[in-house]
DRENDO-1510 file (C-alpha; in Angstrom, 1 decimal, always signed):
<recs>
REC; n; res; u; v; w
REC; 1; UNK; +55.9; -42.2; +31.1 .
REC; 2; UNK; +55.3; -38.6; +29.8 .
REC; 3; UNK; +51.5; -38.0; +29.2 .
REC; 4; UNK; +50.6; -36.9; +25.4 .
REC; 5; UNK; +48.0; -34.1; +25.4 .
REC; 6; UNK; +44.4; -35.7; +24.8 .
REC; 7; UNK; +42.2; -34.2; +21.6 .
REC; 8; UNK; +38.6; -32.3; +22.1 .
REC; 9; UNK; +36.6; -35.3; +21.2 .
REC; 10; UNK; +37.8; -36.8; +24.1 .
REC; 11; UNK; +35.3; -34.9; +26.6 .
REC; 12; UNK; +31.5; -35.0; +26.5 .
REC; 13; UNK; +30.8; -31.1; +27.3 .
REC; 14; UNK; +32.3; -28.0; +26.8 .
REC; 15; UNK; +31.7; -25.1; +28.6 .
REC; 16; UNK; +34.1; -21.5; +28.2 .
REC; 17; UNK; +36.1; -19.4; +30.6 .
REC; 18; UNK; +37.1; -16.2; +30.4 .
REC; 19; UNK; +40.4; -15.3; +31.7 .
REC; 20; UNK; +41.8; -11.9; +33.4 .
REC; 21; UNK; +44.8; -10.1; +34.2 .
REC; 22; UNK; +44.7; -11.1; +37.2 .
REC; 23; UNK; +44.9; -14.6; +36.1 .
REC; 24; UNK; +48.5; -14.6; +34.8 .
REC; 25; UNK; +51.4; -15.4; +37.3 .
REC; 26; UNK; +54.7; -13.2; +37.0 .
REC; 27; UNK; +56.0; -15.7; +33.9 .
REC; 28; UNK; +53.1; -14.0; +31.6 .
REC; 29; UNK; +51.2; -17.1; +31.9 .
REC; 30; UNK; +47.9; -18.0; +33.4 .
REC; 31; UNK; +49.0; -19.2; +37.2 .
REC; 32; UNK; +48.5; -23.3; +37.2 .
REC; 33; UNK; +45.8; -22.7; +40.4 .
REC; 34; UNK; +43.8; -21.1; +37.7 .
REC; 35; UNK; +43.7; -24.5; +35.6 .
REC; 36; UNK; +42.9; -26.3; +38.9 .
REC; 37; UNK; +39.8; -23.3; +39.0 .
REC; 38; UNK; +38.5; -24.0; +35.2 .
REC; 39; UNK; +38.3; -27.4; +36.1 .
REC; 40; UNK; +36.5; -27.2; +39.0 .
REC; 41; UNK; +33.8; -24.9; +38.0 .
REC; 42; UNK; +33.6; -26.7; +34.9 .
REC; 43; UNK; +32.7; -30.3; +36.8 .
REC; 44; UNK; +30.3; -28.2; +39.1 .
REC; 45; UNK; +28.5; -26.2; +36.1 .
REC; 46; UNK; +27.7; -29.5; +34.3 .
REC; 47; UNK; +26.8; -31.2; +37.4 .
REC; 48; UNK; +24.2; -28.6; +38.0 .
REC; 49; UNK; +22.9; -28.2; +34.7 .
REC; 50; UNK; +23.0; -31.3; +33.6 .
REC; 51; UNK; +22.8; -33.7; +37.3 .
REC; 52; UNK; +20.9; -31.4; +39.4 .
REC; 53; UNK; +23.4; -30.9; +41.9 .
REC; 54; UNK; +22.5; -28.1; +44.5 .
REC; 55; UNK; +25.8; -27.0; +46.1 .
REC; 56; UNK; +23.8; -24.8; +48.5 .
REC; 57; UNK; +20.9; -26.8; +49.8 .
REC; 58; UNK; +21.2; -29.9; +48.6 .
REC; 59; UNK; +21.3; -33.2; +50.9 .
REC; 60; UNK; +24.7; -34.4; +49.6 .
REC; 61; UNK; +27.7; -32.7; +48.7 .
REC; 62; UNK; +31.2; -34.2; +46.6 .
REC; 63; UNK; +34.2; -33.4; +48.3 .
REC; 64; UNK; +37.9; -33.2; +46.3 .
REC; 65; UNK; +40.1; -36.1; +47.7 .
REC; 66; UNK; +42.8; -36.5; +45.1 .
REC; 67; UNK; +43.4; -33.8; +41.9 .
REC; 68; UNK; +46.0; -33.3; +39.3 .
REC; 69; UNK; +46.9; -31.4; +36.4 .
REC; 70; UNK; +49.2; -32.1; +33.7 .
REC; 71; UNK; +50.7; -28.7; +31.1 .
REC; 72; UNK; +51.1; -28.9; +27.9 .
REC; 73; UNK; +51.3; -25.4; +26.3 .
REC; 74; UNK; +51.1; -21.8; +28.2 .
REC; 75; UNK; +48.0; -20.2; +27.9 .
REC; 76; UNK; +48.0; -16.5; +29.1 .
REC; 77; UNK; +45.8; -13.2; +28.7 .
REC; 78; UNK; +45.1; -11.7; +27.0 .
REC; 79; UNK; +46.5; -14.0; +24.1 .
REC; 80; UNK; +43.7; -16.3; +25.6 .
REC; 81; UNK; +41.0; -14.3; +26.8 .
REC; 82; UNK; +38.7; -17.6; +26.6 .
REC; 83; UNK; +38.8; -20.9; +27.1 .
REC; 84; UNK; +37.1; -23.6; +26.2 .
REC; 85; UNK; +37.3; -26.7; +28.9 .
REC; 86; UNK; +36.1; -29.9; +28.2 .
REC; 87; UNK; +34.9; -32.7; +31.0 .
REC; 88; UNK; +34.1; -36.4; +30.9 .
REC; 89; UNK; +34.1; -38.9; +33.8 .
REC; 90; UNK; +36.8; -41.3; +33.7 .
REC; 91; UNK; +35.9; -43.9; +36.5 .
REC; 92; UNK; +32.1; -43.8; +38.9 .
REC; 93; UNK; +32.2; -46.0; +41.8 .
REC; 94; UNK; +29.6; -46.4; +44.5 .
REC; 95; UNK; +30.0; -43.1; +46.4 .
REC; 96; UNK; +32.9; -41.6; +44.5 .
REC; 97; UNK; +33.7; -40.3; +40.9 .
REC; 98; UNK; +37.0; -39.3; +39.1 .
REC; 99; UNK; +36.3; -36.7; +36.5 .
REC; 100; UNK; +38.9; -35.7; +33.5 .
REC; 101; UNK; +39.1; -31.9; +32.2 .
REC; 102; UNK; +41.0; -29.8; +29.4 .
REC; 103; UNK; +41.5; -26.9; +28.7 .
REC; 104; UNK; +41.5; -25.7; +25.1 .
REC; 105; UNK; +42.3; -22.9; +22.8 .
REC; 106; UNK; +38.8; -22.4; +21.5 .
REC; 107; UNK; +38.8; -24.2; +17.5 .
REC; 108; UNK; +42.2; -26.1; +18.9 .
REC; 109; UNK; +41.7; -29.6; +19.2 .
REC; 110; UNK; +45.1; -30.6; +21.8 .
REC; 111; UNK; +44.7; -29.5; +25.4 .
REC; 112; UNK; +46.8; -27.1; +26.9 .
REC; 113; UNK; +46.1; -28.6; +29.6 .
REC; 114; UNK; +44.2; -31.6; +31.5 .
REC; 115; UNK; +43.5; -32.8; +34.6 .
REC; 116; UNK; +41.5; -34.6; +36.9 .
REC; 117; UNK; +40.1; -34.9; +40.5 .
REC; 118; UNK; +37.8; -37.3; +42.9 .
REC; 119; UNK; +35.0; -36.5; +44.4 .
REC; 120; UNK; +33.6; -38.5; +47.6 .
REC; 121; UNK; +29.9; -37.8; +48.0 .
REC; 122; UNK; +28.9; -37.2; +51.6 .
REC; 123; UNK; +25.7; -36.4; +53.3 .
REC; 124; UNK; +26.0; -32.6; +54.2 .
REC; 125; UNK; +25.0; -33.3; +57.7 .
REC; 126; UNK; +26.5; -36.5; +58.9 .
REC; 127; UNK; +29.6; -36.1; +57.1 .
REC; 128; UNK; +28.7; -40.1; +56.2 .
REC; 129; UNK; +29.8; -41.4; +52.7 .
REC; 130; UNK; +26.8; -41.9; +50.7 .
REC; 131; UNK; +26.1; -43.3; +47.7 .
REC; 132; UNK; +26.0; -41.5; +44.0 .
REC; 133; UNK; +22.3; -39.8; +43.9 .
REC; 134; UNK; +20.6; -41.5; +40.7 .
REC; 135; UNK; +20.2; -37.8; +38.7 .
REC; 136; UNK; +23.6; -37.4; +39.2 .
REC; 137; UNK; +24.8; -40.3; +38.5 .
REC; 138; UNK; +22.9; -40.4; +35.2 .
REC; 139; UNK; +24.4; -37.5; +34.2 .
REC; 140; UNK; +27.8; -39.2; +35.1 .
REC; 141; UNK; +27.1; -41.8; +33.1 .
REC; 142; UNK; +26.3; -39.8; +30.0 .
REC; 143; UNK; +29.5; -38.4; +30.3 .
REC; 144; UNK; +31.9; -41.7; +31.0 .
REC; 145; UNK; +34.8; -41.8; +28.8 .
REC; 146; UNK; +34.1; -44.3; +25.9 .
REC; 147; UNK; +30.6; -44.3; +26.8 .
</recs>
């Protein structure tokens, strides 16, 4: 089944990229490891701001075991010199988390773009699965889809 291209006020927060020449593959359009980029800095900005998460020092750290990306419309610079990518968590287990992203045309309301990817929280050290920290997990939870 083809999947439709979700609307804005499907994701909780919204953060903006800018994008660069350097961005754009040699089709003229921003290179699809660029989306997988937004999405990921995106996920990690609001889990800082918002759940705490110290990528540098911090006891526990997610690791990316499954990501994809689906591609609705080209987005390019320096037609699209920013964009606006929206995140929401779509399913929190005990240790792990999926999170769902988009990218938008800023004031467009269909994605361009949207993926996903699932982190496995770890201790840093041990390499040991561990289980959701409770700030970050709060700040999953405020941002569960349909919740």
């Amino acid at each position: 089944m083809k999947p439709s291209p979700d609307s804005r006020s499907q994701y909780y927060w919204f953060t903006q990229m800018t994008t660069k020449f350097q961005d754009n593959d040699i089709y003229g359009h921003l290179n699809n490891n660029i989306h997988s980029q937004f999405i990921d800095n995106a996920v990690n900005l609001y889990l800082s701001q918002e759940g705490g998460l110290d990528m540098a020092k911090g006891s526990v750290i997610g690791l990316i075991v499954n990501s994809g990306c689906d591609y609705f419309a080209e987005l390019g610079w320096p037609e699209h010199t920013q964009i606006d990518v929206g995140v929401r968590v779509n399913k929190i287990g005990r240790s792990s988390v999926q999170y769902g992203a988009a990218l938008f045309v800023p004031g467009g309301d269909k994605a361009a773009a949207q993926g996903h990817f699932t982190h496995v929280w770890i201790d840093r050290d041990s390499r040991a699965s561990v289980e959701i920290p409770a700030q970050l997990r709060a700040a999953m939870e405020k941002a569960k889809y349909g919740g």
